[in-house]
N, C-alpha and C positions, 0 to 999 in steps of 0.2 A: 695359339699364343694369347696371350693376357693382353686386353687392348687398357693403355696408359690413361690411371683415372684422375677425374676433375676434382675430388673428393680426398681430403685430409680427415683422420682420425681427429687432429686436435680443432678443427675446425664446428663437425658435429659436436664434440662432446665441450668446445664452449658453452654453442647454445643451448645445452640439453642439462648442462648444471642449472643454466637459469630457469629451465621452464621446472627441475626438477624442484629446487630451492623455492620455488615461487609456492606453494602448495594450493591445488583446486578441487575440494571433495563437494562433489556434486551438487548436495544438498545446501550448501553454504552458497548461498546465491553474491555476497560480498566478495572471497576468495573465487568465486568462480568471473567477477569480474575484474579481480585484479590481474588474474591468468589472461583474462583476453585480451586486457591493454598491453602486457608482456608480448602476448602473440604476435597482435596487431603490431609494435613494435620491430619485432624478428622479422615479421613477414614483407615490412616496406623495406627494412631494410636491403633483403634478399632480390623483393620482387621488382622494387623501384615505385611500388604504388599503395598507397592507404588501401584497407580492404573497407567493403562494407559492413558497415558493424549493427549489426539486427537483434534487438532485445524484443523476448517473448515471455511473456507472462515473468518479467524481471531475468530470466535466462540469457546471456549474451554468447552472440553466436557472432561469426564474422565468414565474411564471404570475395575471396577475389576474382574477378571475373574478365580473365586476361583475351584481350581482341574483339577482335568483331565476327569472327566465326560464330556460326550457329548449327544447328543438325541437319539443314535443309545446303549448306553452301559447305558440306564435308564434315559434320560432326565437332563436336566435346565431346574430350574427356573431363570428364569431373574427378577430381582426386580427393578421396574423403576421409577427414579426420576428425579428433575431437581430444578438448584439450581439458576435460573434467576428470577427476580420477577419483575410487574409492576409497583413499584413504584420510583420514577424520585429520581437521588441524592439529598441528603439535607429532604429527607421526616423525616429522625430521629431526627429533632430539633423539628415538630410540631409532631409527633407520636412515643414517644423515647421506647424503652421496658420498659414495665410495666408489674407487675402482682398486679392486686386489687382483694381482694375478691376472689382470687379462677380462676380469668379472665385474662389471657396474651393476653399481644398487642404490635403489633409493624408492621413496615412491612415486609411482607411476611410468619407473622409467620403460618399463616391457609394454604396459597396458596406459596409454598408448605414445606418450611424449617422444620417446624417441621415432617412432613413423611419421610425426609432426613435425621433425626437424630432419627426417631425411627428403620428405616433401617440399621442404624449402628449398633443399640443397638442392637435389634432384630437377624442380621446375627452373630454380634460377640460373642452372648451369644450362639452359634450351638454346639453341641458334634463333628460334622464335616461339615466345608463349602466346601467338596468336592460339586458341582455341582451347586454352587451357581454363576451366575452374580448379578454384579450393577453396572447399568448405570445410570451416572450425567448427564443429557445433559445440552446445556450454551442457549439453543433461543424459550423453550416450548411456552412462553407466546406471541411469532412473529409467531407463525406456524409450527416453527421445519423446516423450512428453510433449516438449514445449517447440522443437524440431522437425517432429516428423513432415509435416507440411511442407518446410522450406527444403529439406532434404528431397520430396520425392518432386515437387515443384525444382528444382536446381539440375534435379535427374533428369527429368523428359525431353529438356535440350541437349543431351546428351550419346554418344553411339557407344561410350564404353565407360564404366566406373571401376576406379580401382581403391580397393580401401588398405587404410596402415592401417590396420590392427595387425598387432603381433602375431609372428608366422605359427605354427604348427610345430609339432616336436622336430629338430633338427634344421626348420627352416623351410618347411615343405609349403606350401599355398594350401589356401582353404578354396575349397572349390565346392564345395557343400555346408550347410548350415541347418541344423533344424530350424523349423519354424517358434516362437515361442507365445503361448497363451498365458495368462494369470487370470487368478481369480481368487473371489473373497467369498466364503458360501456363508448368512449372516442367518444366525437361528433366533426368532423373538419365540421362547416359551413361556413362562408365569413365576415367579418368583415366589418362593414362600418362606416359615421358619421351618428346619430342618428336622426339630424335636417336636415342636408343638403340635404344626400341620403339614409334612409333607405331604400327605394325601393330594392337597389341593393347590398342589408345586405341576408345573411342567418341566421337567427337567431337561436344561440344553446343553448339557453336559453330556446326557445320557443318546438325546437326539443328534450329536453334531458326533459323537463316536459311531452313529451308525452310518451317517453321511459318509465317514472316513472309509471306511470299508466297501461302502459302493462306488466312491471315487477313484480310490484303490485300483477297485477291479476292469475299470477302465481300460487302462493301459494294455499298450500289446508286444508283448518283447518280440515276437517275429518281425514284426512292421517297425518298431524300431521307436514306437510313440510310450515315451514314460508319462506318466500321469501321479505326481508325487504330492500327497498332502505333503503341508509345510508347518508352519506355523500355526499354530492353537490356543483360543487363550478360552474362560470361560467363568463365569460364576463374580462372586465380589467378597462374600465373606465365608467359613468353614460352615459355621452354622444354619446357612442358609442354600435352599433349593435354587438354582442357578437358573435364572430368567432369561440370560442371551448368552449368544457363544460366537465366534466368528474363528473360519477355518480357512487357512490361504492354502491356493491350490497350485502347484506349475506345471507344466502341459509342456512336452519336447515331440515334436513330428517331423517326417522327413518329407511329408506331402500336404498339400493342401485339402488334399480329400482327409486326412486320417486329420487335421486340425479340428476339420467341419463337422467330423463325427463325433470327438469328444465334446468338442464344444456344445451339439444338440444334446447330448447325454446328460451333461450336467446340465444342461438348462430345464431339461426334462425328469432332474430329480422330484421328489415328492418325501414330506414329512413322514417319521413313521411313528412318534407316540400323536395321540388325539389331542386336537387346540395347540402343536407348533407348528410355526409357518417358516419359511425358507426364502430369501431373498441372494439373488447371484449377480453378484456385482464384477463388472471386469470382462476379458474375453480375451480370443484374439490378437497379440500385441505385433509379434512380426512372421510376415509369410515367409516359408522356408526361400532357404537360397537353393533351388534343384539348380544338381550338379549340370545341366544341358548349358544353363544360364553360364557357365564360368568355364566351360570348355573349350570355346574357340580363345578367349585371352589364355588361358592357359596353353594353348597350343603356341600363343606366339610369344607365351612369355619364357618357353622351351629355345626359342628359334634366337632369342636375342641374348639368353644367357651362353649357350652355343658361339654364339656372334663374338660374345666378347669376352670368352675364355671363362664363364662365370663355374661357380662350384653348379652340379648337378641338382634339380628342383622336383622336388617331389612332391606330391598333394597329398592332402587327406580331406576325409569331411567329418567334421565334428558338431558337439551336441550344440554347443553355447551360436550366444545371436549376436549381431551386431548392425548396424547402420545398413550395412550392404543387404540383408534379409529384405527391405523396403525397395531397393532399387531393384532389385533381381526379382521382386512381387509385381512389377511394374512392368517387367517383361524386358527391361537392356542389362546385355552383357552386366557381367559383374565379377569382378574379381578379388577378394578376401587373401589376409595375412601377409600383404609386400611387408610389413613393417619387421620389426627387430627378431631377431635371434636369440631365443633364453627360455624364461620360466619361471613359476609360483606370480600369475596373474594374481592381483586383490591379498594377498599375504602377505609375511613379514619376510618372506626368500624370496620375493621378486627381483628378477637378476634380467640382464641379458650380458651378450658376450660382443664385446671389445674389437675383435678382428671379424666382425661379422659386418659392421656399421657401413663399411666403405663399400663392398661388394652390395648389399641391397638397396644402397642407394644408387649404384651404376644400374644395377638390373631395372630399378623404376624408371631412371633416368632412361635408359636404352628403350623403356617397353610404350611410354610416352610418347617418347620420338617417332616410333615405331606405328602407334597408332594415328598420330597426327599427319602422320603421309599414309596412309593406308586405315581409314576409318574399320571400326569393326564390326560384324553383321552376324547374325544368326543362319 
């Protein structure tokens, strides 16, 4: 039987107009502050306490850091979110909040603002938030840049982390992540005129095509590691022998070893016309989330939807990265996608679904609880 919830539809989806109307594209370091005073706002509301509010390199982030529990007198849970989103100011005139049919849109509302406000809901509805953090970070969608330090620093006090990013197709947990590396391979060769003398042109035009195809070859679809040029740019005018070139590279792996080997690869590339040079900038950016890491919360995030009549949870593991790749690199529990139910992350059909909102905020709410009397272990 369905155990009787603390949670109101009209409840979440007040607060989720505002954080959605608020608009925070990453890059806009102004809009990404005025999102956090809204937070910070929501979140005293909710929690009865100001958060701390932590600016890095102009990124504001905010952190609440409920009781006096620690990892040593029974564990934190960290509950991790972030209230930046992909989408560029002025996106709310062609994609304004809606709810049609059951269906909410707008931006950000999947990726990640509404797990941001069922975390509110969810921690403030506790018998006690002794042991609870919540971390807002302000740059998830740039790489956690300006973050990652206080995120994996927040982590190590910690016996379980559960992150709101938006669930998996149908609602399922992410329990796997690849790991994700970048990179920029930057070619200095000689520039020349195209008619007069190309003789005594190095062309990086012709040098960063062939980079491309030993980068390429990288990758290993059994193992499950892409290895995808990206981005190219080269040269400056038609007429002219192309003096630099820069080639971005992204790197998806399931393991830390298959990271370690691409990454020696490309660092170990070499020029192949005479007089270009090669310069590799980048690496590295997050360790896979291996699925070991998210298996025991997932077994008990099975036990508590069970508990309270919730819909069936399924898992998946998927390419893309998120915040939780850094905690589960760090070696604690971790658990990805409690957040909303829907679809078209970073697009213009970003949706989630309506009758999904109240149910996953009981299930975090239940799994919280859950963990706070019974710490989680490997």
């Amino acid at each position: 039987m369905t155990t009787p919830t603390l949670f109101t539809v009209d409840g979440l989806l007040a607060d989720l107009r505002q954080l959605i109307e608020c608009e925070s594209p990453s890059a806009d370091l102004g809009a990404v502050a005025r999102s956090a005073d809204l937070v910070a706002s929501l979140g005293a509301k909710h929690l009865g306490v100001e958060p701390e509010r932590i600016t890095v390199d102009g990124v504001s982030h905010l952190r609440w850091r409920l009781g006096s529990r620690d990892r040593d007198t029974g564990g934190r849970v960290l509950v991790l979110c972030h209230h930046d989103t992909v989408h560029p100011l002025g996106t709310l005139e062609t994609m304004p909040y809606d709810v049609t049919d059951g269906v909410l849109r707008g931006p950000g509302c999947f990726d990640m603002l509404a797990g941001l406000v069922m975390a509110f809901h969810a921690v403030a509805a506790l018998a006690s938030t002794d042991g609870v953090t919540l971390l807002v970070t302000g740059d998830e969608e740039l790489g956690s840049i300006s973050s990652r330090a206080l995120i994996e620093e927040t982590a190590q006090e910690s016996s379980a982390v559960l992150v709101l990013e938006a669930s998996a197709d149908g609602g399922a947990l992410k329990t796997a992540r690849k790991g994700a590396s970048m990179y920029d391979v930057v070619v200095t060769g000689r520039a020349a005129h195209a008619g007069l003398e190309p003789e005594k042109g190095v062309n990086a035009t012709i040098e960063i095509s062939q980079q491309v195809l030993a980068i390429a070859s990288l990758g290993d679809p059994a193992a499950g590691t892409s290895v995808t040029p990206t981005v190219i740019s080269a040269g400056t005018t038609t007429n002219t022998v192309p003096g630099s070139a820069v080639l971005s590279v992204d790197v998806r792996a399931w393991t830390t070893a298959e990271q370690e080997r691409v990454d020696t690869a490309i660092r170990a590339l070499t020029p192949a016309l005479p007089g270009a040079t090669l310069e590799i900038r980048g690496g590295i950016n997050r360790p896979p989330l291996e699925q070991e890491l998210a298996a025991p919360l997932y077994t008990r995030a099975l036990t508590v939807a069970e508990k309270l009549g919730l819909p069936p949870l399924a898992h998946a593991q998927v390419g893309g990265a998120s915040d939780g790749n850094f905690t589960a690199g760090l070696g604690i529990p971790t658990l990805d996608g409690l957040g909303a139910v829907g679809g078209g992350a970073h697009t213009t059909s970003e949706h989630l679904y309506v009758d999904r909102l109240v149910d996953r905020t009981q299930l975090l709410h239940g799994l919280i609880q859950d963990l706070l009397k019974e710490p989680a272990c490997l």
